[in-house]
N, C-alpha and C positions, 0 to 999 in steps of 0.2 A: 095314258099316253097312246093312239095313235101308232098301229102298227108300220106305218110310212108317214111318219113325220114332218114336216112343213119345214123348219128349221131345226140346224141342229147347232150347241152351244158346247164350241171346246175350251177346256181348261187345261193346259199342260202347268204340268205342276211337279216342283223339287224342292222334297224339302218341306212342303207347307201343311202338314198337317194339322197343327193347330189354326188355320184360319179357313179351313177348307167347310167346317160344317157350317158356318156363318153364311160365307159363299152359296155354298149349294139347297142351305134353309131359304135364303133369300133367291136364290134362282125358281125355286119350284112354288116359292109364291108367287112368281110373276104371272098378272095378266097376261092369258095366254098361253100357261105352261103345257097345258095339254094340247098343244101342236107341234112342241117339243122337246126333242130329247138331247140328253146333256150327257156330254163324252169328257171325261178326264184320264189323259194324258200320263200315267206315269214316270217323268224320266230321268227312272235309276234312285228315285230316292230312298234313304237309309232309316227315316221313318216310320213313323205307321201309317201312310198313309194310304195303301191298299185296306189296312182293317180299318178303317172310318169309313171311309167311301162305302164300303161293300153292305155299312146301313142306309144307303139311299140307292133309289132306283134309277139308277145312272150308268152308264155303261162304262167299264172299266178298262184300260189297256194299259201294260206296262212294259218297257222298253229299256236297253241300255243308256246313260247318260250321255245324254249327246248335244244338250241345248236344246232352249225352246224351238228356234225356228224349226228341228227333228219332229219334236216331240207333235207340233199344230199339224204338221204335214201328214200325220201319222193318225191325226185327227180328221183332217181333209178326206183324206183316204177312205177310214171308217165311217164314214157321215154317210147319213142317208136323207136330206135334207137338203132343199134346190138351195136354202140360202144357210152358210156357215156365217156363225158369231163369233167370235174370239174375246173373250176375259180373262184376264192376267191372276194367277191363283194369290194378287195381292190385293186385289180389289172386290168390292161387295156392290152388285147393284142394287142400285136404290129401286123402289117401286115407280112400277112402269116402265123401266127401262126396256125388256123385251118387247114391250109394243112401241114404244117409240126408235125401236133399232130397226123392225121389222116394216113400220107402216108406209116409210118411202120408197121401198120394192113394189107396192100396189102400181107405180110408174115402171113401166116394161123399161123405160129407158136407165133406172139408175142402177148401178153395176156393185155400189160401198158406200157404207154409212159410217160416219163415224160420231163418238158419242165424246159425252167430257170426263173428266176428275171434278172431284169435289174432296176436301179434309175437314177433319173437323180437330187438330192437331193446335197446339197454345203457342209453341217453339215458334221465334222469331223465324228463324230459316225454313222452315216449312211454310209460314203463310207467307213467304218472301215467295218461293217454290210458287204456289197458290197465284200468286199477282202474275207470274210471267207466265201459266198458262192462260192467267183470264187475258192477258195482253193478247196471245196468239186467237183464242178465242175470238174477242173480238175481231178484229182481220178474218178470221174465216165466216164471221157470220154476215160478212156484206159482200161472198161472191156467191155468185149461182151454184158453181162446182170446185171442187175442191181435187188434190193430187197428192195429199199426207192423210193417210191414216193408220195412227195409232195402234198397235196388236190391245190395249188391254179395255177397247169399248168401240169393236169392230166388226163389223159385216159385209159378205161379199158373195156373189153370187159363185155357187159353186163349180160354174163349167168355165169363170172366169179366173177363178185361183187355178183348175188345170190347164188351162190355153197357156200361161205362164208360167206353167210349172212349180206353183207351189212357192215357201218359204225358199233363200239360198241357206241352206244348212252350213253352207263356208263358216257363218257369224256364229261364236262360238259361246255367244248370250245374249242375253234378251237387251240388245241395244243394237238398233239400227236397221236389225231384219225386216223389221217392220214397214221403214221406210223405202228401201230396196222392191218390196215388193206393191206398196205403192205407185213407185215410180214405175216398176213395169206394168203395172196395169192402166199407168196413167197413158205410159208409150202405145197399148193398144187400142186407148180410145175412149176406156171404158168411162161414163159419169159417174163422179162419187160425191155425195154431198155431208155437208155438217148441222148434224141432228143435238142442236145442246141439252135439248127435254131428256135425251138418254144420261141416265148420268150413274157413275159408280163414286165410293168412296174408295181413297186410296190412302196409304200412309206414305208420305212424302222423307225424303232424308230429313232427321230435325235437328242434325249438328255442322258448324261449319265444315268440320274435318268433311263431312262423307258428300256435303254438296261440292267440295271442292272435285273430289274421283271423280262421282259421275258427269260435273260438267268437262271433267277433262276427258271420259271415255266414251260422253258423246262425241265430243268433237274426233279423238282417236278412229272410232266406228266408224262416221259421218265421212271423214275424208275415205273411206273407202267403197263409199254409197257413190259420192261425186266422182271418183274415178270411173266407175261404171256407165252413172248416169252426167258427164260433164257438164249441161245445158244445165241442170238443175239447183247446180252452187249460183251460177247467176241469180237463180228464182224462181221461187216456189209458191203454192197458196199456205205457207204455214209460217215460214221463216222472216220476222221482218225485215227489212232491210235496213231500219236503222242500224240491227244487232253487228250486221256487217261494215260500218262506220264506226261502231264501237270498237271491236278487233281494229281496223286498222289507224285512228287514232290512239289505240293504247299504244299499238306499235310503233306510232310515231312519239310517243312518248317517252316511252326507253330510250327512243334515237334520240330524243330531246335531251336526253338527262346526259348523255354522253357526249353531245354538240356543246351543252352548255358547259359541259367540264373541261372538255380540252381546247375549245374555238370559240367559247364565251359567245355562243350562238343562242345567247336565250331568245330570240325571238321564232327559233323554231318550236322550239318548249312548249312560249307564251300558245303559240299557235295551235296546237297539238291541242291542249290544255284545253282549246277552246271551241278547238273543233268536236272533242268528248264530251264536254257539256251539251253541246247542240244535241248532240247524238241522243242522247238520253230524255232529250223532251218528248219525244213519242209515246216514250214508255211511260212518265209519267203522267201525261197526258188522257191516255187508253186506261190506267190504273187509278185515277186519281178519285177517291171516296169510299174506295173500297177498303182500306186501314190502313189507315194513317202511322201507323207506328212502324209496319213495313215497308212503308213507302218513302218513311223517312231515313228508313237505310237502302233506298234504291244505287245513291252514286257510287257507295261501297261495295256492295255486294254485285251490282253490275260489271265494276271494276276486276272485282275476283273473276266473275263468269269471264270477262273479256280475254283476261290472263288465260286461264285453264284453254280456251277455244285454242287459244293461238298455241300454245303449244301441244296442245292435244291435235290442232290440224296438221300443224308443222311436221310432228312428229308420226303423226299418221299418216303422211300423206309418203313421206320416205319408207316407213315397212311398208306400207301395202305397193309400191310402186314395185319396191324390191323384192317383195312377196310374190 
């Protein structure tokens, strides 16, 4: 390694000692590792994960528990490397990834790159998971530039994470920060594009119960991203738009269930009904070849996601106003 390092690759990490030597075996194979160096994050965990690390020639820092967005910033900080990475200490990159994170910096003008998910996971709900990134996926591989990226297969020029001051440490896990600070670097200009040749493996939630949380605590998180950045609930380069036709035909659906009970209004029901089917042709549309057996629980489990958003926004959108 390179006593002044070209890039540097932070991992904050709690907690994850068992996944971490997989991680950092496959970081220091990457084409390209000796330009650089790889920083992991301590934050606060009760692990061993100070004694693994301290077998790989990685740079170590450990800190009180504070959250990711703490712990990267803490990474930021440390870095000696014009262009900072970020991978999530749940994800393994695949070969090639550091040179396909790194190659679209050769243009002075791009500012973030972001990279994909990939599973290799059986559970219905994980390759469910699986479809609605390749859905966003797509949509981001047919614009120039892009304004969401992702902390756990991400790069940014270093003197642009400090113009903006970094992760907001406010989010108090690894949901949302990410996008937040996107959005401010989108606010300043910077071009960020989408790199799909980068790619990591991730483990995806693979039971109903825990896709229901998280899609309710993005939406929770998320409503506190859009109060910041209001223009961007409109629209984004990651979010489709159908997704938001979905929400609000579910919504119209409860109202349906309720009009047709008390005011024998099923023809708003009907309506509602029909306007959620439309909604959902996108997705299948965008997803359609890629497994069929997940695809063929899209109307259900979109239904769930719909659920969880609206009350996760709902409900988010009132703490954090009142916060």
């Amino acid at each position: 390694m390179n006593n002044i390092p070209k890039y540097s690759v932070v991992i904050p990490s709690y907690n994850n000692a068992k996944i971490l030597p997989e991680i950092l075996d496959a970081l220091l194979k990457q084409e390209g590792s000796e330009e650089a160096e790889v920083i992991v994050v301590d934050d606060g965990s009760k692990d061993n994960t100070e004694e693994i690390v301290k077998d790989y020639p990685v740079r170590y820092f450990k800190k009180p528990n504070g959250g990711p967005a703490s712990a990267r910033n803490v990474g930021i900080k440390e870095s000696k490397g014009d262009i900072v990475l970020f991978i999530d200490s749940d994800c393994v990159p695949q070969p090639g990834w550091l040179k396909a994170m790194t190659q679209p910096f050769e243009n002075d003008k791009i500012d973030g790159v972001k990279g994909i998910y990939i599973t290799r996971q059986k559970s219905i709900t994980a390759r469910f998971i699986q479809l609605e990134f390749e859905e966003r996926y797509q949509k981001l591989s047919k614009l120039e530039y892009i304004d969401f990226i992702d902390s756990y297969s991400a790069a940014f020029r270093k003197e642009k994470l400090i113009e903006v001051g970094g992760f907001d440490e406010s989010f108090p896990k690894a949901d949302n920060e990410d996008v937040d600070l996107s959005y401010k670097l989108a606010g300043i200009g910077c071009k960020m594009v989408f790199q799909p040749s980068a790619v990591v493996q991730h483990t995806h939630p693979d039971d109903l119960i825990m896709y229901i949380k998280v899609k309710y605590s993005r939406a929770f998180w998320r409503s506190a991203v859009y109060i910041k950045h209001p223009r961007k609930a409109l629209k984004d380069s990651y979010t489709p738009q159908s997704l938001k036709l979905q929400m609000l035909s579910t919504a119209g659906i409860w109202i349906g269930i309720f009009f047709a009970a008390v005011f024998n209004w099923n023809w708003w029901l009907f309506a509602c009904l029909s306007l959620y089917i439309f909604s959902l042709l996108p997705f299948i549309i965008r997803v359609y070849g890629k497994d069929d057996r997940a695809e063929s629980l899209a109307p259900f489990m979109l239904f769930i996601r719909s659920n969880c958003f609206l009350l996760g926004t709902l409900l988010g959108s009132i703490y954090h106003r009142l916060k």
